[in-house]
One Martini backbone bead per residue (centre of mass of N, CA, C, O) as a GRO file, in nm:
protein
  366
    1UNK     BB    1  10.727  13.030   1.761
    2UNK     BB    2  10.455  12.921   1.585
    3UNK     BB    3  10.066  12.837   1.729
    4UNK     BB    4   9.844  12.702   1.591
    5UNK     BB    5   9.506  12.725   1.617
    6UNK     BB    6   9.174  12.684   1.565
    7UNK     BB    7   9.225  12.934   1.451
    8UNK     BB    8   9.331  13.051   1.207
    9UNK     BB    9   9.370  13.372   1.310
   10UNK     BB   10   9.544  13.212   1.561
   11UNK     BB   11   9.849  13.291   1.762
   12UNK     BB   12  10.148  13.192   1.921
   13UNK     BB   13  10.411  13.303   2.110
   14UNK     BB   14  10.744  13.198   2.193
   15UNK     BB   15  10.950  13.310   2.330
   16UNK     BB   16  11.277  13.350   2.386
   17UNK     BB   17  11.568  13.198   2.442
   18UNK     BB   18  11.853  13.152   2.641
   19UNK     BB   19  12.120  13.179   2.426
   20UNK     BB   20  12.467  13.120   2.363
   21UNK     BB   21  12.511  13.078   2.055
   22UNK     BB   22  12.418  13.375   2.037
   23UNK     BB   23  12.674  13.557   2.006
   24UNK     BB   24  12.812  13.862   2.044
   25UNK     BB   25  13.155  14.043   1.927
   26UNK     BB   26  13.259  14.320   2.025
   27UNK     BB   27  13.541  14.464   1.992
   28UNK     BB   28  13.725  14.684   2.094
   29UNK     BB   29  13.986  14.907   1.932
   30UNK     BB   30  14.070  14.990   2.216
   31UNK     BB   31  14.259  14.968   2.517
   32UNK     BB   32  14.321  14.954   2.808
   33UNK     BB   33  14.492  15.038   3.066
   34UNK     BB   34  14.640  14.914   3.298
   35UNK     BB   35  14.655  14.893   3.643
   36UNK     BB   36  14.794  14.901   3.956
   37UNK     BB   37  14.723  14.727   4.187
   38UNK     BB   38  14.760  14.933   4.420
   39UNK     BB   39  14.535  15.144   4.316
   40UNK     BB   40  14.290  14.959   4.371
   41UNK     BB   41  13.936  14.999   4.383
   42UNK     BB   42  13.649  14.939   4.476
   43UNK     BB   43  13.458  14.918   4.170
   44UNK     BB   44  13.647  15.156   3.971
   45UNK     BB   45  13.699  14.965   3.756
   46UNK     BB   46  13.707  14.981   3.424
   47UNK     BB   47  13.645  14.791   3.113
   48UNK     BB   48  13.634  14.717   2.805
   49UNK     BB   49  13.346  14.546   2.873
   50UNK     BB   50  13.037  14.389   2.783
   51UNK     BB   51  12.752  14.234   2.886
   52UNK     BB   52  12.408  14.208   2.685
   53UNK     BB   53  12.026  14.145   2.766
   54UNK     BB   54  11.707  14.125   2.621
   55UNK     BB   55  11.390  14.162   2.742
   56UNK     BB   56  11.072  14.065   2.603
   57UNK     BB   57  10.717  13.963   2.551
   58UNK     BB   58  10.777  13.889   2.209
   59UNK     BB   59  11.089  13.834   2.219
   60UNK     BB   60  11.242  13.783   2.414
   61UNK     BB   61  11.573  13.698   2.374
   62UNK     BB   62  11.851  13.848   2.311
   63UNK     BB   63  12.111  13.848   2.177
   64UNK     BB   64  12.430  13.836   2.292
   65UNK     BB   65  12.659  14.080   2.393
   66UNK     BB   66  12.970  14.164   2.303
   67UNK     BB   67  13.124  14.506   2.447
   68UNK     BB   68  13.181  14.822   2.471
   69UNK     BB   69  13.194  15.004   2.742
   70UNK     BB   70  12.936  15.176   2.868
   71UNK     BB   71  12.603  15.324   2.845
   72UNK     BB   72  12.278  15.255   2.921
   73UNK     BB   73  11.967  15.273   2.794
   74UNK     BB   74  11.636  15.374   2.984
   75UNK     BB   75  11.357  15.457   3.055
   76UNK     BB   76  11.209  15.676   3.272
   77UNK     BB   77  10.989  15.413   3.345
   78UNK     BB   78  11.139  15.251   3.480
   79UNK     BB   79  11.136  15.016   3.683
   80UNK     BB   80  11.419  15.042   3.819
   81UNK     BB   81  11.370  15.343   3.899
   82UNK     BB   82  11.110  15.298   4.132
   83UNK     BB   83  11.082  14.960   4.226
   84UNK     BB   84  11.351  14.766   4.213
   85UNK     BB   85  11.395  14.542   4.018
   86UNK     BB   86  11.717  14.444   4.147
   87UNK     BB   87  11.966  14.246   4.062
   88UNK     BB   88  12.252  14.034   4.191
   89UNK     BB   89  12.578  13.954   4.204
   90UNK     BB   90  12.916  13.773   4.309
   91UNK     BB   91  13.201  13.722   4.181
   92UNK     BB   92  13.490  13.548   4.066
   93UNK     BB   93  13.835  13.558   3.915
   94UNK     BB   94  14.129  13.321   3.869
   95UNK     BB   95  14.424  13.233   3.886
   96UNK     BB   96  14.557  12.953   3.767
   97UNK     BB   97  14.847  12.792   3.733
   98UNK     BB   98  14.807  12.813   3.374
   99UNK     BB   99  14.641  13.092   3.355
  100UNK     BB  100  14.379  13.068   3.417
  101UNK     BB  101  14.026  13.084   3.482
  102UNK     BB  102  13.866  13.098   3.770
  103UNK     BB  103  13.569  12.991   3.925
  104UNK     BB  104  13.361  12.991   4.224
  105UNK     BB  105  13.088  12.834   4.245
  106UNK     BB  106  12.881  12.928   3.994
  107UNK     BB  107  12.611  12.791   4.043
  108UNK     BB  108  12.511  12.912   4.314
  109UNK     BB  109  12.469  13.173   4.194
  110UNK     BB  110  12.295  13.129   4.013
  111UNK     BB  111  12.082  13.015   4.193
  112UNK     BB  112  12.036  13.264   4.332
  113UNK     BB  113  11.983  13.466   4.067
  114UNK     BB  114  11.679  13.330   4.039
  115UNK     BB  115  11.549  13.361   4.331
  116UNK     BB  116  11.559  13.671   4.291
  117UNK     BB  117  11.403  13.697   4.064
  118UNK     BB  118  11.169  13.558   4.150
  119UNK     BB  119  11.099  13.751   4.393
  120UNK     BB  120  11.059  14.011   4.176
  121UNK     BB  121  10.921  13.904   3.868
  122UNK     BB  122  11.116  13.822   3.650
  123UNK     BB  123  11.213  13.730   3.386
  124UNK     BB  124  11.337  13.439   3.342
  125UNK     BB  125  11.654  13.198   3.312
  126UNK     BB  126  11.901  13.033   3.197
  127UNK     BB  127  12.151  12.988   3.384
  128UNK     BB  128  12.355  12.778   3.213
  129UNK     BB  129  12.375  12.978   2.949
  130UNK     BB  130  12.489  13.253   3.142
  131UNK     BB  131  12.759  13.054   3.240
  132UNK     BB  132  12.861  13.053   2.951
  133UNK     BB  133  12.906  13.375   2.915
  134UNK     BB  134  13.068  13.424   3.122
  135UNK     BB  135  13.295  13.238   3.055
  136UNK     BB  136  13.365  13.401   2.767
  137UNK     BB  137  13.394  13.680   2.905
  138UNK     BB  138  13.658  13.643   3.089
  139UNK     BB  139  13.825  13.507   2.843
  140UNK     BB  140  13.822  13.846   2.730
  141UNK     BB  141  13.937  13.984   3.009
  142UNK     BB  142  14.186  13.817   3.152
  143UNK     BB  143  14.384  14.054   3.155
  144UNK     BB  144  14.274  14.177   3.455
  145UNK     BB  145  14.375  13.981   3.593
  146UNK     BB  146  14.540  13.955   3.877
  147UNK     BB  147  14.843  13.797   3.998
  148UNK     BB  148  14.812  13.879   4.316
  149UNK     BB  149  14.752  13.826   4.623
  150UNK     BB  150  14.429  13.878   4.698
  151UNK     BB  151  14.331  13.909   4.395
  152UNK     BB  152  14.089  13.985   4.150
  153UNK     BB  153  13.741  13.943   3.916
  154UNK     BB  154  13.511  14.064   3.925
  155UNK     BB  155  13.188  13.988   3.915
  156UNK     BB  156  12.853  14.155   3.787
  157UNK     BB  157  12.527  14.027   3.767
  158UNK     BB  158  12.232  14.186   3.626
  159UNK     BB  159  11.893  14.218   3.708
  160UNK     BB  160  11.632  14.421   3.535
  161UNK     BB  161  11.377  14.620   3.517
  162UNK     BB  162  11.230  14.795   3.184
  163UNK     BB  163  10.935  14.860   3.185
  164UNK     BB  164  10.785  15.139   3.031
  165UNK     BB  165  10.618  15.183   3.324
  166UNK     BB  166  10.410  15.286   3.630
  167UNK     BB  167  10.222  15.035   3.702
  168UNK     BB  168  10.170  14.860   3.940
  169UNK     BB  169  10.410  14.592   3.832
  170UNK     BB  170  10.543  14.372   3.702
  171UNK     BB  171  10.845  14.309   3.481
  172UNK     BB  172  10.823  14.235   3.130
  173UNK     BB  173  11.092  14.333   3.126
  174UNK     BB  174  11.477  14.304   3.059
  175UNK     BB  175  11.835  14.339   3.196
  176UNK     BB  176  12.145  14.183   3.119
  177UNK     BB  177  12.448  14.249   3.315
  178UNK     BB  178  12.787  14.209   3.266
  179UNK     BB  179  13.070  14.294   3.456
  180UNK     BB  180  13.369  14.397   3.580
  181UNK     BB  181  13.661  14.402   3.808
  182UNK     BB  182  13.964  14.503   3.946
  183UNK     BB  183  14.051  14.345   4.277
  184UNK     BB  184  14.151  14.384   4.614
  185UNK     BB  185  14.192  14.428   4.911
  186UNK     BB  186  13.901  14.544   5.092
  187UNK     BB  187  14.076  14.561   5.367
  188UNK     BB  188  14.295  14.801   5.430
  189UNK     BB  189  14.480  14.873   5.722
  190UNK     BB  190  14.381  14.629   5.920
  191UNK     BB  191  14.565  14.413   6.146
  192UNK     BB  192  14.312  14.422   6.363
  193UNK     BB  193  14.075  14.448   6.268
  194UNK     BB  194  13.774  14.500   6.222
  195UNK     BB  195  13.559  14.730   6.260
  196UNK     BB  196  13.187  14.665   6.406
  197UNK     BB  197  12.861  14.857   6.424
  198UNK     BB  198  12.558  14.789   6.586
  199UNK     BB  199  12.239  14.823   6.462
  200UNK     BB  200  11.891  14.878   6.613
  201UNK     BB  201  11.749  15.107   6.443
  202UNK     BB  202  11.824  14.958   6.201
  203UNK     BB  203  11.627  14.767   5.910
  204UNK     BB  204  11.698  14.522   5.657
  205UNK     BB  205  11.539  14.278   5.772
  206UNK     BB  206  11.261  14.041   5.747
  207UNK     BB  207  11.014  13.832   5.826
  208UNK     BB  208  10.916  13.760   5.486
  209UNK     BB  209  11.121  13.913   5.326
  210UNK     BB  210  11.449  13.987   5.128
  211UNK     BB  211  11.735  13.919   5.256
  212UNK     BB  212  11.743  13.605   5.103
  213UNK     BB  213  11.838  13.846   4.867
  214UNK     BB  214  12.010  14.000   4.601
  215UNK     BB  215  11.885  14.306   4.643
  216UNK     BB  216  11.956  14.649   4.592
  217UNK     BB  217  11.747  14.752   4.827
  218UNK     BB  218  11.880  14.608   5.064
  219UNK     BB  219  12.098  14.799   5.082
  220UNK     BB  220  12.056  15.099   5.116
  221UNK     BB  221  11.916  15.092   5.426
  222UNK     BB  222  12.273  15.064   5.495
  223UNK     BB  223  12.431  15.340   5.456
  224UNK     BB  224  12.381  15.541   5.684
  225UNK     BB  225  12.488  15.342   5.927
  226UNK     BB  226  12.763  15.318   5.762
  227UNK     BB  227  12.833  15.633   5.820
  228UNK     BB  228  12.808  15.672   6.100
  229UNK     BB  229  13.041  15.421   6.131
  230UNK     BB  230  13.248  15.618   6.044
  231UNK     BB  231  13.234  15.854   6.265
  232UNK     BB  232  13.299  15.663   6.485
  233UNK     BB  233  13.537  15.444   6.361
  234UNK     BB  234  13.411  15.238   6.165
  235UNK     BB  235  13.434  15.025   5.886
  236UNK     BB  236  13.150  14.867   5.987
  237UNK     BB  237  12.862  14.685   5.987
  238UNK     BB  238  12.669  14.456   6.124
  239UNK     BB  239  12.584  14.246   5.849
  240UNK     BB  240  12.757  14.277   5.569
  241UNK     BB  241  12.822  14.013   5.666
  242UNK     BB  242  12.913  13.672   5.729
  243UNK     BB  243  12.930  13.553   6.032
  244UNK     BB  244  13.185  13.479   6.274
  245UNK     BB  245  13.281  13.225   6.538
  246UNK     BB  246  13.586  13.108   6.772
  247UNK     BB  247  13.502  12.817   6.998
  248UNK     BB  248  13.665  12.717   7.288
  249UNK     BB  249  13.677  12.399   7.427
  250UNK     BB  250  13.954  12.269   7.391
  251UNK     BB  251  14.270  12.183   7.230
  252UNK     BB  252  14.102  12.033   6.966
  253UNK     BB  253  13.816  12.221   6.988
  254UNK     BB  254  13.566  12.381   6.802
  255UNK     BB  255  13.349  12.667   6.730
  256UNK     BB  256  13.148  12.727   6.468
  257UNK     BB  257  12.984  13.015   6.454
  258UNK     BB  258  12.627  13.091   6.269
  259UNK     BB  259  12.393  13.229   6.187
  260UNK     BB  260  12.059  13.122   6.085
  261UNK     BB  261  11.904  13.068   5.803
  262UNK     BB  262  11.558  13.271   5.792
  263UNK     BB  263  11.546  13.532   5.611
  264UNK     BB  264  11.747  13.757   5.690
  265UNK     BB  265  12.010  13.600   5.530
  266UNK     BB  266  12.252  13.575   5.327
  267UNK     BB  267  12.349  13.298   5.124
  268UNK     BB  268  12.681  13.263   5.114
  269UNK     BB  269  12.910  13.128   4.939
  270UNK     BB  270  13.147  13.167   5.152
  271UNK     BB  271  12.962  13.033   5.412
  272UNK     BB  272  12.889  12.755   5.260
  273UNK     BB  273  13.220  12.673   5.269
  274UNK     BB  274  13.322  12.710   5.542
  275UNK     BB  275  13.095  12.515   5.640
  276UNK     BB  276  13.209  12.258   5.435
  277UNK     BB  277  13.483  12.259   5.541
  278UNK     BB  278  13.493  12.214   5.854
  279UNK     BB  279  13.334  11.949   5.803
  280UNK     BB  280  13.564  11.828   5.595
  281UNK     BB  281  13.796  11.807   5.830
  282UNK     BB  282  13.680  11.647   6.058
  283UNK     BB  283  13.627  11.418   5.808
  284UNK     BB  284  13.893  11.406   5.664
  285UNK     BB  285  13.889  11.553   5.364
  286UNK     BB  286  14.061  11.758   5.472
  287UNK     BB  287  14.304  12.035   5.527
  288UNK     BB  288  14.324  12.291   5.710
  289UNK     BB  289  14.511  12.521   5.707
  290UNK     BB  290  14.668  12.511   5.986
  291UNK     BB  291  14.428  12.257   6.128
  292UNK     BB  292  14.571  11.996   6.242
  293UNK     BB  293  14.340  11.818   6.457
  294UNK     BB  294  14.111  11.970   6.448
  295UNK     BB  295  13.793  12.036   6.550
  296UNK     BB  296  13.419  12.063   6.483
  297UNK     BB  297  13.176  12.229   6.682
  298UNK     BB  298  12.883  12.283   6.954
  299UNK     BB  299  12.957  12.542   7.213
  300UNK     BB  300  13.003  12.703   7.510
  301UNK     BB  301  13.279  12.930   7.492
  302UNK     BB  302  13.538  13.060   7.448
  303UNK     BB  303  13.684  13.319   7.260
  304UNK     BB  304  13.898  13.372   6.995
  305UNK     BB  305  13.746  13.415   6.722
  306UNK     BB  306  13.645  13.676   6.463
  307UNK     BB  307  13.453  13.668   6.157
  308UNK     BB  308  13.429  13.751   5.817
  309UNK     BB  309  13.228  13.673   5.513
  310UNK     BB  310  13.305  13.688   5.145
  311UNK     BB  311  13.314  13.749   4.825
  312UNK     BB  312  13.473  13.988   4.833
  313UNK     BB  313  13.650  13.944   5.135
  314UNK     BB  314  13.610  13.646   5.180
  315UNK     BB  315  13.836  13.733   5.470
  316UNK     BB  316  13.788  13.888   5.807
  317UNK     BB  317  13.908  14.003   6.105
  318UNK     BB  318  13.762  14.080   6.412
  319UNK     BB  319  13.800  14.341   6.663
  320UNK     BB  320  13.520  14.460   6.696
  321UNK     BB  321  13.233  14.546   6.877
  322UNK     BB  322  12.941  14.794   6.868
  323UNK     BB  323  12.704  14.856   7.148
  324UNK     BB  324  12.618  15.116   7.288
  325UNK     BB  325  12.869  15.273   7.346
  326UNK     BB  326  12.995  14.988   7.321
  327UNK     BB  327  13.340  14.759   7.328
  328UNK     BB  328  13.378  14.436   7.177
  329UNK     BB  329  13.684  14.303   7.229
  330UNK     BB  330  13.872  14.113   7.060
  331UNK     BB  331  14.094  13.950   6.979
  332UNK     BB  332  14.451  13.946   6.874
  333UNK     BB  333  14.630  13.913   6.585
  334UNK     BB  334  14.896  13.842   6.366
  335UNK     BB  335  14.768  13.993   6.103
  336UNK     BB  336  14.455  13.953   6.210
  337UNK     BB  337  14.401  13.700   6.169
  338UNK     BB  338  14.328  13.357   6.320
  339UNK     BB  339  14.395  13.071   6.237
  340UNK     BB  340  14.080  13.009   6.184
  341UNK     BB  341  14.075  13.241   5.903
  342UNK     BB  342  14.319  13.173   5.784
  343UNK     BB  343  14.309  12.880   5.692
  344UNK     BB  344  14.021  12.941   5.537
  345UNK     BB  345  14.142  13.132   5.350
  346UNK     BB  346  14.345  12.952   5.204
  347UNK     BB  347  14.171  12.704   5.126
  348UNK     BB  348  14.000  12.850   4.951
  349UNK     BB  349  14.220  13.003   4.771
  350UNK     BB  350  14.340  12.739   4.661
  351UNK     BB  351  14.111  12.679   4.540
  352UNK     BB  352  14.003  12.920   4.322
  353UNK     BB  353  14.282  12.879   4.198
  354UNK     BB  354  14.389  12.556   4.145
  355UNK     BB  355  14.574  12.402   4.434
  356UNK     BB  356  14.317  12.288   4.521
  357UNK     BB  357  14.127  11.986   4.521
  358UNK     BB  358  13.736  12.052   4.566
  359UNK     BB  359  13.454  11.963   4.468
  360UNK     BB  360  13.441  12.147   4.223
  361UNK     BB  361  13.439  12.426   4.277
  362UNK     BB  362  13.658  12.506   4.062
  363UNK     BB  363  13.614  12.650   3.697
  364UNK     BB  364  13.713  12.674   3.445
  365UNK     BB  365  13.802  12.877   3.140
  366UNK     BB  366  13.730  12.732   2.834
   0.00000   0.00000   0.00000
């Protein structure tokens, strides 16, 4: 749209915004096969198709195109090589009674992937514009969904800054794109629970920094120390999952401790749900499987079970943690989750099938 202004001889641009009714589909000519679910590594299969939309700061956002997976190409100044603006997301799609696919509160995540845009000053864009993509993109890879317990179609949207300039400043120039893989359980072969290496001379995140934000940066700086901790025999780093605690008060009452969201720990959607979950338990709104008639609150008491909450591993049950060369052994439970993080896994896992109905937490992609 131009906007003329006072001087006959000047306009105004301004760009397009991101409109999901443009959408175009280029389907792949040949589909991939299948793998069996149980040869699934995390991250390792590509699918068929990828989403894709481009932002320029004279046309804004560019008509999204659904096409087949490819590599991608961007100039070698680009802001995304040098400078780091680049965020991402993590969501889940699972097979829901009918077989449809379902998202497990879609909305969060866009919501944390404005703020994380934001924090990086890429250019904005319509959230729900961009959640309607992704529903009709999953809708087109659907096959992809494993049928199988624990299995599901990992969503990764993307948004990096392609500026083509060395300049150190914002990237007015930008690329989303969204990918899929299909996933099995994260932590394989582990039913005594994870071991975690305690890390104090590497710093992930720091107040005022950019930790409570889904940022490509942060990842990086924990690769080192988690290279160490697999060295010394441990399968990750504490910090890179949303830690919970399950502390017994009496017979009927338990504490469930996480550390508090400070701006350098990321909030994440699935531990704001297992916390959403606890109090909804407590007040009778729910009951999570096999925790009938258990309370939550907080207190200082014996320590029951220590657990990992997240996208991709969803619930993981942890049975040590390292620290300057000592071992933290926590409980071990039978099949590794303990009581309260099985409950929490399981009915966690039940909504975002679609078997059961809380606060519409699972969206169908209609």
């Amino acid at each position: 749209m131009a906007i003329q202004n006072g001087d006959a001889n000047t306009t105004t641009h301004t760009p397009a915004e991101l409109d999901a009714s443009k959408l175009i589909v280029n389907l792949a000519k040949e589909l991939k096969p299948l793998p069996a679910p149980e040869t699934l590594v995390f991250g390792e299969t590509k699918t068929d198709h990828m989403l894709v939309i481009n932002y320029d700061p004279i046309h804004g956002w560019s008509a999204p195109e659904v096409k087949p997976y490819a590599p991608l190409s961007f100039d070698p100044m680009a802001s995304c090589f040098h400078y780091c603006p680049n965020v991402f997301e993590g969501m889940k799609a699972y097979l829901g009674p009918n077989g449809e696919a379902r998202l497990f509160r879609p909305k969060k995540n866009m919501e944390r992937l404005a703020r994380s845009v934001a924090r990086v000053a890429l250019p904005p864009f319509n959230t729900d514009e961009l959640l309607t993509l992704i529903e009709h993109f999953v809708k087109i890879e659907s096959r992809w969904v494993p049928t199988l317990p624990d299995y599901s179609l990992y969503i990764r949207p993307t948004v990096i800054g392609t500026r083509p300039a060395l300049g150190v400043a914002a990237s007015d120039s930008a690329c989303i794109y969204v990918i899929v893989t299909p996933a099995g359980p994260y932590f394989r072969g582990v039913p005594k629970g994870v071991s975690l290496l305690a890390v104090g001379e590497s710093v992930r995140a720091w107040p005022g920094g950019t930790g409570g934000h889904k940022l490509g940066l942060n990842y990086a700086p924990g690769f080192l120390p988690q290279r160490l901790a697999a060295k010394q025999g441990y399968d990750q780093i504490l910090g890179a999952m949303n830690f919970f605690v399950a502390v017994k008060v009496d017979d009927d009452t338990v504490d469930l401790i996480t550390p508090p969201l400070d701006g350098t720990i990321l909030p994440g959607v699935t531990r704001e749900s297992t916390i959403a979950l606890a109090q909804a338990h407590t007040a009778g709104e729910i009951t999570i499987a096999g925790l009938a008639g258990l309370k939550f609150n907080v207190h200082e008491r014996r320590v029951l079970e220590a657990f990992a909450v997240g996208t991709a591993v969803l619930v993981a049950a942890i049975g040590r943690i390292g620290w300057k060369g000592k071992d933290l052994v926590l409980p071990v439970h039978e099949g590794g989750l303990g009581p309260i993080a099985k409950g929490i896994k399981a009915t966690i896992f039940d909504i975002q099938t679609g078997r059961k109905e809380f606060r519409d937490w699972s969206v169908p992609c209609l």
